[in-house]
N, C-alpha and C positions, 0 to 999 in steps of 0.2 A: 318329515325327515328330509325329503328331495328339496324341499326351501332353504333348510339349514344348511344342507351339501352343498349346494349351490351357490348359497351365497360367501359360504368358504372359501370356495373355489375363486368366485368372482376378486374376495379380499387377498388371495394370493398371486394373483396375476396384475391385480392393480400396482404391487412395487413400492416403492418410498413416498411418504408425504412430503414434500416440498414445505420451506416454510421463505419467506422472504428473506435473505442474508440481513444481520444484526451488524450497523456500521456504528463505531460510535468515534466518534471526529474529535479533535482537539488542535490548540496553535499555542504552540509555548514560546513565550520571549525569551529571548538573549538579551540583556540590559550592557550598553555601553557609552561612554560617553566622552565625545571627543569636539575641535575646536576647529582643524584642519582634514581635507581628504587625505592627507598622509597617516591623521590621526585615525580617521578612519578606516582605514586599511588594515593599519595596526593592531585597533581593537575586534578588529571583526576575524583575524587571524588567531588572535587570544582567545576569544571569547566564544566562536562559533562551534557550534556541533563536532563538526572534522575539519576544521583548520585549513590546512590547504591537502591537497590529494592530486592524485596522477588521474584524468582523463582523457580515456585513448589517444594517450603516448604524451599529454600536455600537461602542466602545472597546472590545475585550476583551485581557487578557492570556494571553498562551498560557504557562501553566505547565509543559506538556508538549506534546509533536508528536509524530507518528506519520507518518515519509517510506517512499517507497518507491522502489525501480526496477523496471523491466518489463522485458524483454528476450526472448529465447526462445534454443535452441537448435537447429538445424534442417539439415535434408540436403533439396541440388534434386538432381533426377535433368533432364538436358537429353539432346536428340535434336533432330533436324531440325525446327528450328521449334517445338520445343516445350519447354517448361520446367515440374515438378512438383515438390511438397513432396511428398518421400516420407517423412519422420520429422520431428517434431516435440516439443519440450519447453519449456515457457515456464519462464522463472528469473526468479522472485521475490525483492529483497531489503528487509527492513523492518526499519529501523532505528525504536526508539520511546526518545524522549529524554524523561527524569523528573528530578523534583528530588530531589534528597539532602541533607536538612537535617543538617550532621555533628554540631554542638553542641545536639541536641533536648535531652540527657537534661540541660543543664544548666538549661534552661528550667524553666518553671510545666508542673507537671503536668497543668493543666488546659488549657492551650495545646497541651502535645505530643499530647496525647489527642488534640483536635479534629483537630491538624492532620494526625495518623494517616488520622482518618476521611473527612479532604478529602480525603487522597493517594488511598485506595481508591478515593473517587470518580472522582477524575481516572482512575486507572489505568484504572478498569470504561470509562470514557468511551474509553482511548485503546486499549481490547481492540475496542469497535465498529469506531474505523477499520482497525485490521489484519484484523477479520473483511470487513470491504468488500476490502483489497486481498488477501486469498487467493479472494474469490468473481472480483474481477476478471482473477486471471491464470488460474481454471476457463474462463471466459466466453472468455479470450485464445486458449487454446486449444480452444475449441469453434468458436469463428470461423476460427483458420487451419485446421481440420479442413475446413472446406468451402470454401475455395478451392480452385479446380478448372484446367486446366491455362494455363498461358498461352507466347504466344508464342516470348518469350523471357526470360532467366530475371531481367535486368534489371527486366520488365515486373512479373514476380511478387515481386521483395524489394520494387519502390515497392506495391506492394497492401499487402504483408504489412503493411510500414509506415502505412499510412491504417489499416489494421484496431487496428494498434498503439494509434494515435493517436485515434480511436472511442472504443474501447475506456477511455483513457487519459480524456478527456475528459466519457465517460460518468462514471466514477468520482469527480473530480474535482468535479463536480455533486453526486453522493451526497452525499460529506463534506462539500461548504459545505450544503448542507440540513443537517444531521444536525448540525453547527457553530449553526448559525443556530436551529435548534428549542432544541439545548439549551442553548443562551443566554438563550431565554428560561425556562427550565428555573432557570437556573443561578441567574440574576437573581434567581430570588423566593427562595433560600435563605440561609438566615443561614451565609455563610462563617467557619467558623470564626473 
């Protein structure tokens, strides 16, 4: 009987199972096609995610985006009065949306070239935001790991939820920083 107590004991002081956060990645095209970099301007204003947008205080066009959702998966264990996160797994999903120039190769050589080496840039740019949102659902679940027991089990999903939303918010900050430096970044380069 003192083995089984004990080792009850030991399972209630151990906390949440951790599980590795579940990312699952994707890159959807935008298809447009044009002859001149004015053409391309044009179409990549039509045809982009969000068009053009105000970044800290500037017009900028978003030629690609990088969204995500947060979410988690999770097990409460409840008892009298009490409610615990006994397993947890955060689910990440990151969709990164890019241009796809279809008719490049009938273009000036010299234009598709350039505009190869914008798209790299943009891409390298839209890999920082997906590396922000895979540190942000590490951090997701590093914070529901330390919640600790509550009342009832209602009282523990609205927590997990503000943690969500923290969380979320933190993040959320990064990218418009990180938006708004390389903007000015961006500004002083000869686009293509």
């Amino acid at each position: 009987m003192w083995r089984f107590l004990s080792a009850c004991g030991w399972l209630l002081l151990v906390g949440p199972v951790a599980a590795q956060p579940v990312i699952e990645e994707r890159t959807v095209y935008y298809e447009f096609s044009a002859n001149t970099k004015k053409e391309i301007w044009q179409q990549i204003l039509e045809k982009s995610p969000m068009g053009a947008t105000n970044i800290a205080g500037h017009h900028a066009v978003n030629v690609a985006t990088t969204e995500w959702t947060l979410g988690a998966r999770y097990r409460l264990e409840g008892g009298l009065e009490r409610c615990s996160l006994t397993e947890v797994q955060p689910h990440l999903q990151i969709t990164i949306r890019m241009p796809n120039w279809t008719n490049k190769w009938e273009a000036d050589a010299v234009l598709a070239d350039n505009w190869d080496n914008y798209v790299r840039m943009v891409s390298s740019h839209e890999d920082v935001h997906r590396q922000y949102a895979v540190r942000m659902a590490t951090e997701y679940e590093a914070a529901l790991m330390e919640l600790g027991s509550y009342r009832y089990c209602r009282e523990l999903k609205e927590e997990m939820e503000n943690v969500r939303q923290t969380i979320l918010g933190k993040f959320k900050a990064h990218n418009k920083w990180f938006d708004a430096k390389e903007f000015v970044y961006q500004k002083e380069l000869v686009w293509f």
